[in-house]
VEXDREN-531109 format. One line per 10 residues: their letters; for each residue y, x, z of C-alpha. Coordinates in steps of 0.5 Angstrom, whole numbers, always signed. Layout:
<nodes>
A	Y,X,Z  ...
</nodes>
This chain:
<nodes>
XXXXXXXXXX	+323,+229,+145  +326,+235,+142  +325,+238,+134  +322,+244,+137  +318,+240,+141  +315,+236,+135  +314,+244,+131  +310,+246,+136  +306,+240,+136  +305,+241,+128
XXXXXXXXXX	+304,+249,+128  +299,+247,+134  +295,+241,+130  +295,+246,+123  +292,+251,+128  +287,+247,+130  +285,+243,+123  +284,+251,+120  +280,+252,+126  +276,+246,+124
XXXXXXXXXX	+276,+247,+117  +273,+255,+118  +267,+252,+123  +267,+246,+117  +265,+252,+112  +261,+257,+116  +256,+250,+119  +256,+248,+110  +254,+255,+108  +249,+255,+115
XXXXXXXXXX	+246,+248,+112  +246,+251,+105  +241,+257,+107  +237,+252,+112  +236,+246,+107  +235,+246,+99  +241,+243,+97  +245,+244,+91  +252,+247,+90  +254,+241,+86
XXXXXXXXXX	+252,+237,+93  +255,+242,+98  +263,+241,+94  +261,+233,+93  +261,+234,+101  +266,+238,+102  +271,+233,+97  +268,+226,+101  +270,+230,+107  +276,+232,+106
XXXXXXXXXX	+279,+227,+102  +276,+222,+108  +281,+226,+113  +286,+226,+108  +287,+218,+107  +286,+217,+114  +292,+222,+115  +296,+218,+111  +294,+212,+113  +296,+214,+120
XXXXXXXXXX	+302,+217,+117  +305,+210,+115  +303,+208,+120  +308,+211,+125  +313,+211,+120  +313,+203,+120  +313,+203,+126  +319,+207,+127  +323,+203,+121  +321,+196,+124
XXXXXXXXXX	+318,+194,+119  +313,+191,+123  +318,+188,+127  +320,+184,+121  +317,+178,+120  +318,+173,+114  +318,+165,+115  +315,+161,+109  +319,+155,+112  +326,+158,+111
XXXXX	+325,+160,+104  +323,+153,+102  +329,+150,+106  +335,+155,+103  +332,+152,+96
</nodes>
């Protein structure tokens, strides 16, 4: 697949999360008004949430990237260290 073709894919996907995220604040400020939660609580929510999505981002990341380098295609043998010495 082309560069272009990824862009779009990325300019899609932020589109997407920020449409998220705005539905993500209006639901919290519809929960807050319907519940007697804290503003403390409601930013401790937000924080779990958000960092959540951002370690699983990561996470899947680093996952396509050793996927792509091969570095789970790399597979040590305990032997052969044991034999070269």
């Amino acid at each position: 697949m082309n560069k272009a073709f990824h862009k779009i894919l990325v300019v899609l996907a932020l589109i997407l999360a920020t449409f998220l995220l705005v539905l993500l604040m209006f639901s919290l400020i519809r929960v807050h008004l319907d519940i007697n939660m804290s503003s403390n609580g409601l930013i401790a929510l937000f924080l779990g949430c958000f960092f959540s999505f951002v370690l699983v981002g990561v996470l899947t990341y680093l996952l396509f990237l050793s996927h792509q380098k091969g570095f789970d295609d790399q597979v040590i043998d305990p032997s052969s260290e044991n034999k070269k010495k």
